[in-house]
C-alpha positions in Angstrom: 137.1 -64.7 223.3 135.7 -67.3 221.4 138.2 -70.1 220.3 139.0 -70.7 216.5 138.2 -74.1 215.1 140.8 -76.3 215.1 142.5 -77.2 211.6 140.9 -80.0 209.6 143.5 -82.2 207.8 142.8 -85.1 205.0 143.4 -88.5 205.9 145.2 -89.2 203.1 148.8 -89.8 204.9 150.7 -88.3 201.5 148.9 -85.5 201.9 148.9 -84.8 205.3 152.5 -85.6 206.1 154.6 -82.5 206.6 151.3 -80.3 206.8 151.2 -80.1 210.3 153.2 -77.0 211.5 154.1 -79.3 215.0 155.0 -82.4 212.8 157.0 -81.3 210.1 160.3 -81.6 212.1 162.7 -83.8 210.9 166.2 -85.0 211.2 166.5 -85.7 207.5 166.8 -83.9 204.0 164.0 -85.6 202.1 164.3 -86.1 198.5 161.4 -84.6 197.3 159.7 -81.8 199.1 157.8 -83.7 201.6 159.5 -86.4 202.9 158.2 -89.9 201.7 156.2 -92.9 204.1 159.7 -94.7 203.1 162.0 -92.2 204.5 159.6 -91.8 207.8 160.0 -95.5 208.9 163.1 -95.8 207.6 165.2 -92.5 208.1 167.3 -91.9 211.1 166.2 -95.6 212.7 169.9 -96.5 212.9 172.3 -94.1 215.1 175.3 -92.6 214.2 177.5 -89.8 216.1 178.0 -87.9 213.3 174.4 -87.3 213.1 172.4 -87.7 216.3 175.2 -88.6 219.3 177.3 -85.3 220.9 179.1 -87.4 223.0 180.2 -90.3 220.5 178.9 -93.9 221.1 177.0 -94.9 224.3 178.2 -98.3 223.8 181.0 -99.6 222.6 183.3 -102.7 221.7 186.5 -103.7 224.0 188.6 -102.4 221.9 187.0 -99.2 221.4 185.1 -99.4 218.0 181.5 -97.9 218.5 178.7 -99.8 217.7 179.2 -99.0 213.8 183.0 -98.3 212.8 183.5 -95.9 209.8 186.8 -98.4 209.4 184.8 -101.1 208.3 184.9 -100.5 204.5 187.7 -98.4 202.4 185.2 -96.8 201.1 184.5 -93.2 202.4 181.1 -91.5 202.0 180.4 -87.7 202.8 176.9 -88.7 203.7 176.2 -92.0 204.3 172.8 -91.5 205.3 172.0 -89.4 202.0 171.3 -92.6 199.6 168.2 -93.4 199.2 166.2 -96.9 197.5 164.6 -95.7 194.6 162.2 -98.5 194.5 161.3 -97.2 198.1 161.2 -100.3 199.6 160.3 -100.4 203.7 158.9 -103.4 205.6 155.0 -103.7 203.9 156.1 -103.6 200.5 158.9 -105.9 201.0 156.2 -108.6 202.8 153.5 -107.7 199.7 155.6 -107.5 196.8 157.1 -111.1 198.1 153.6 -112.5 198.8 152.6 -111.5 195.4 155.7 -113.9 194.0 154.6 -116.6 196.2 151.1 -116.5 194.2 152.3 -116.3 191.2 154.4 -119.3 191.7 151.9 -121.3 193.1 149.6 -120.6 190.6 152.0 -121.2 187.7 152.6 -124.6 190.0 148.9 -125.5 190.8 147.9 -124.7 187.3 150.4 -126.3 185.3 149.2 -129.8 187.4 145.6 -129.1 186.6 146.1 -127.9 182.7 148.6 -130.9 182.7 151.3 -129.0 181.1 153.5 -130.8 182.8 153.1 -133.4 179.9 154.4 -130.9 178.0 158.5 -130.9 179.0 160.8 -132.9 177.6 162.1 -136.0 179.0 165.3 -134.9 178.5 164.7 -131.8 180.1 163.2 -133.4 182.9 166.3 -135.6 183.7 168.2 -132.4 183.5 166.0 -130.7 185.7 166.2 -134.0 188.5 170.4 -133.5 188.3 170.5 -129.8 188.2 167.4 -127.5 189.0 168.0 -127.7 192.5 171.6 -126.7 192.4 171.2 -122.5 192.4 169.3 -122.7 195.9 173.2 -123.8 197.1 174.5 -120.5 195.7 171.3 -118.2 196.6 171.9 -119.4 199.9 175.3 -118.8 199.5 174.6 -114.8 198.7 172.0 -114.8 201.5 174.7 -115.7 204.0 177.0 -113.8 202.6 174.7 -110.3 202.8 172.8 -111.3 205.5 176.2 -110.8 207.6 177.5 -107.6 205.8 174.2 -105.5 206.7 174.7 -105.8 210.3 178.1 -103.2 209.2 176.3 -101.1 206.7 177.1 -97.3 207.7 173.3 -95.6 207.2 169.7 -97.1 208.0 168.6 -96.9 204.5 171.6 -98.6 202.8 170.9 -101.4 205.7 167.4 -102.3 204.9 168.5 -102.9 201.4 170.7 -105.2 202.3 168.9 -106.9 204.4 166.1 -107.1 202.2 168.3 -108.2 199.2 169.5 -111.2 201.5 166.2 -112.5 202.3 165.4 -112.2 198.6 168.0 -114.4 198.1 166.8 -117.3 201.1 163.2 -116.6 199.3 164.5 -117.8 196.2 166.6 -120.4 198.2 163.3 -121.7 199.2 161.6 -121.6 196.2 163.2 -123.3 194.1 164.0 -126.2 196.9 160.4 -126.3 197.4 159.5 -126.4 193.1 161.9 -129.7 193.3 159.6 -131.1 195.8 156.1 -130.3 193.6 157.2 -131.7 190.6 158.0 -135.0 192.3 154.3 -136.5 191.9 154.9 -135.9 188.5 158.4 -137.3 187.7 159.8 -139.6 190.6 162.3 -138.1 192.7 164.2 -134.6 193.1 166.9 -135.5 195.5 168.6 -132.4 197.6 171.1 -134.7 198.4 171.9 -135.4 194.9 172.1 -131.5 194.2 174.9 -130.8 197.1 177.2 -133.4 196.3 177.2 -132.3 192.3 177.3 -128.3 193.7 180.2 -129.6 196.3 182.3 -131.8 193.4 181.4 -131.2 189.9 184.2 -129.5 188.5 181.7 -127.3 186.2 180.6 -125.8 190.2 183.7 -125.3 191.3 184.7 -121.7 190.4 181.4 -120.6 191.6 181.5 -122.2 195.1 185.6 -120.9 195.1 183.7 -117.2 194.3 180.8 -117.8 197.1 183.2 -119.1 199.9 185.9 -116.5 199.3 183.2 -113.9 200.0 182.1 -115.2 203.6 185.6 -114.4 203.8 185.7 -111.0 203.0 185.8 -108.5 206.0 185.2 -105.4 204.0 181.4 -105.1 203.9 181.3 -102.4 200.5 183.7 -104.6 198.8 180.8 -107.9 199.6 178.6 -105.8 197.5 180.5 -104.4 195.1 181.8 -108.1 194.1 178.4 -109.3 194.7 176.2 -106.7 192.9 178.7 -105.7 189.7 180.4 -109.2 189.6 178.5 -111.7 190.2 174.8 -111.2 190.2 175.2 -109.6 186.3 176.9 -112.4 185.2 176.9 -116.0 186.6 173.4 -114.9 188.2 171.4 -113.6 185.4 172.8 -116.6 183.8 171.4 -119.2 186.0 168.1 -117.3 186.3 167.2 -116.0 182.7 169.6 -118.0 180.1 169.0 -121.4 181.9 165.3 -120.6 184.1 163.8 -119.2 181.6 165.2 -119.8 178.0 166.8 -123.2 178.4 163.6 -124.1 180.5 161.4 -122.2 177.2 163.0 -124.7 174.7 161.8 -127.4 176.2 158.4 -126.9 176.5 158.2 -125.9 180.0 156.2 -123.0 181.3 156.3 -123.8 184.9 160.4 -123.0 185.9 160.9 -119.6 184.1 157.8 -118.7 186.5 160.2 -119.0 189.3 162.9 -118.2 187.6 161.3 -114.8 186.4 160.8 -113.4 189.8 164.2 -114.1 190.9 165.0 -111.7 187.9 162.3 -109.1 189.0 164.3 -109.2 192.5 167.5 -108.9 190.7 166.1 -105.4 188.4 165.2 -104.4 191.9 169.1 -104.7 193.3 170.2 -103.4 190.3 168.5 -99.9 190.1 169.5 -99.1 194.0 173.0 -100.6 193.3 173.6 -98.2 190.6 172.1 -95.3 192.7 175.1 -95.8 195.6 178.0 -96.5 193.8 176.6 -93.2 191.8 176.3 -91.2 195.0 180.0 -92.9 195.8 181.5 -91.9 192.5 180.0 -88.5 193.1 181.2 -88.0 196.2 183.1 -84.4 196.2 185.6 -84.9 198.8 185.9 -88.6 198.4 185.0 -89.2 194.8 188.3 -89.9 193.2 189.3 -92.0 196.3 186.4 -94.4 195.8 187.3 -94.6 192.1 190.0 -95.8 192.6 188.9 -98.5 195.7 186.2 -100.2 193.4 188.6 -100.5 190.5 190.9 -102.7 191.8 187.6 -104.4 193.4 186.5 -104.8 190.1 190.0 -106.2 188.7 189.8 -108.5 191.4 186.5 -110.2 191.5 185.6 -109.7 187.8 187.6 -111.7 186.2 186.5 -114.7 189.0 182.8 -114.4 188.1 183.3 -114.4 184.1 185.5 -117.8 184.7 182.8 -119.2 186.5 180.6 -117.9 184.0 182.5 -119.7 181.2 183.3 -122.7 183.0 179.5 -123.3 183.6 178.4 -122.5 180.1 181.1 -124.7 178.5 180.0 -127.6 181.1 176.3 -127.4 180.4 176.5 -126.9 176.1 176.6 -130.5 175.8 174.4 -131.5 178.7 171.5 -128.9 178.5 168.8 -130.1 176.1 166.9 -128.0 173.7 169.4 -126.8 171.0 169.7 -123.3 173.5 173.7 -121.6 171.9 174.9 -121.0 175.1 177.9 -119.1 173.5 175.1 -116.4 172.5 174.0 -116.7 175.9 177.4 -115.9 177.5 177.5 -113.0 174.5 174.3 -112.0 176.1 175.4 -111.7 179.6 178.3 -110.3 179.0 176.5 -107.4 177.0 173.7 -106.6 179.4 176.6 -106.7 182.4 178.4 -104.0 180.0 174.8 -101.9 180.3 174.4 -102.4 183.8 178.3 -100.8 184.5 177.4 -97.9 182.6 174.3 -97.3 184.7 176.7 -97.5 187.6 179.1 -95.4 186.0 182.1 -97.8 186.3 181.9 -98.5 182.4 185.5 -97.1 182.2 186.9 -99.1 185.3 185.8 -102.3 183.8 188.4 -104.4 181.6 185.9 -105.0 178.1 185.2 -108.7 178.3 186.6 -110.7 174.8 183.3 -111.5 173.1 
């Protein structure tokens, strides 16, 4: 009896995947049919007695808290491990999509020196950038600490990574920025780090800001980090940093080089946004715990909104009459505020936030 041929597959991994009979097990519901190269290496990496253990943890804590403790947030979740990143994002893309930043960056950087549009800027703007463009790395690595330490107690694998990638997005940008400071140098005489601390550690326009960052290294609840992280903070006092000052205020003035920087700090941010509204969507939707977490990440939201809008304000009122270039930052606060408003709908907590006075 003669034996049949074995089955020929394509190499192609999307179409493969799934096709073979002795492959196609899985722990996990994929999204789509097939399950994505995402969900493979990311899936069911992080274990969980409700999913994979019988026999509950194999290790635990002294004080008998498993490895992962469903008690660290207030927020409940059905299925924890259902949420998925819709921008897909696993360990290659994270490393390519960030070295394609770093280029662009250093080409904006290494051109502007050999166009010489560094001639260009305004020497007022370039003695506002030597007091003040170095400041935001203090509160990016502010945010990186802060999620850095809350993914460790993230409840599924695939709500980890994006944690943990959003935290080194923010030491990326950290760096960056530090690093811009240091190029522009040759051009204009010194950018002092120093300088930057003590004004981010004692200017009063700073001080809401660092209050907001520090009290959140406080926080013990991990969903509660993000929620004041990702719907407070980041839509307002971030995007204002990064696009009204990086980019506008930096546009004014006849520089082309910062909003280059500034610009993929708000790519990063788009990113956070889009899987931010996807959980607290799943969380909202939730049909045994939906009304529960309602009601969790309201009074999160009365609590930590109303800190990042002062620290908004009080950083827009300090800078109208330092920032040069005519930029209304009262339209820019207007604009915030109205893009944060499109940002909670997309989350679905539109009706949970208190309408900000315009």
């Amino acid at each position: 009896m003669s034996t049949p041929p074995a089955k020929k597959l394509s190499r192609d991994p999307e179409q493969t995947r799934g096709a073979d009979e002795l492959r196609s097990f899985q722990y996990f519901t994929p999204a789509k049919r097939r399950a994505s190269l995402y969900e493979d290496v990311t899936c069911d990496t992080q274990p969980s007695p409700h999913r994979h253990m019988q026999r509950d943890w194999l290790v635990s804590f002294e004080d008998g808290r498993g490895t992962w403790d469903d008690r660290s947030t207030a927020i409940r979740c059905g299925d924890w491990y259902a949420f998925r990143d819709p921008g897909a994002k696993w360990e290659r893309t994270f490393y390519q999509v960030g070295t394609s930043y770093e280029k662009q960056i250093e080409g904006a950087v290494g051109g502007a020196a050999s166009d010489r549009l560094y001639e260009d800027f305004s020497p007022e703007w370039v003695e506002f950038l030597r007091t003040n463009l170095q400041i935001p790395a203090y509160v990016e690595q502010g945010l990186w600490l802060t999620t850095a330490v809350i993914a460790r107690d993230c409840l599924s694998d695939s709500l980890a990574h994006a944690v943990t990638f959003q935290a080194s997005l923010k030491q990326r940008l950290a760096q960056a920025i530090v690093l811009y400071g240091m190029d522009l140098e040759p051009h204009f005489g010194d950018f002092s780090i120093d300088a930057a601390q003590e004004r981010f550690l004692e200017d009063p326009i700073w001080q809401p800001t660092r209050r907001l960052l520090e009290r959140l290294r406080a926080t013990q609840d991990w969903m509660e980090v993000l929620v004041a992280v990702n719907l407070c903070f980041e839509p307002t006092v971030g995007v204002f940093l990064r696009r009204e000052l990086g980019i506008r205020a930096a546009s004014a003035n006849g520089d082309t080089v910062t909003p280059s920087i500034a610009r993929t700090g708000q790519l990063e941010w788009d990113w956070i946004a889009d899987w931010t509204a996807a959980l607290i969507g799943q969380l909202l939707a939730d049909e045994e715990h939906g009304a529960h977490n309602r009601d969790t990440i309201e009074g999160w939201l009365d609590d930590w909104l109303p800190q990042a809008r002062e620290a908004l304000a009080v950083l827009a009122d300090g800078y109208a009459q330092e920032i040069p270039g005519g930029l209304d930052l009262d339209e820019s606060v207007r604009r915030v505020a109205r893009d944060a408003a499109t940002f909670h709908a997309r989350c679905g907590v539109e009706d949970l936030v208190t309408a900000e006075v315009a």
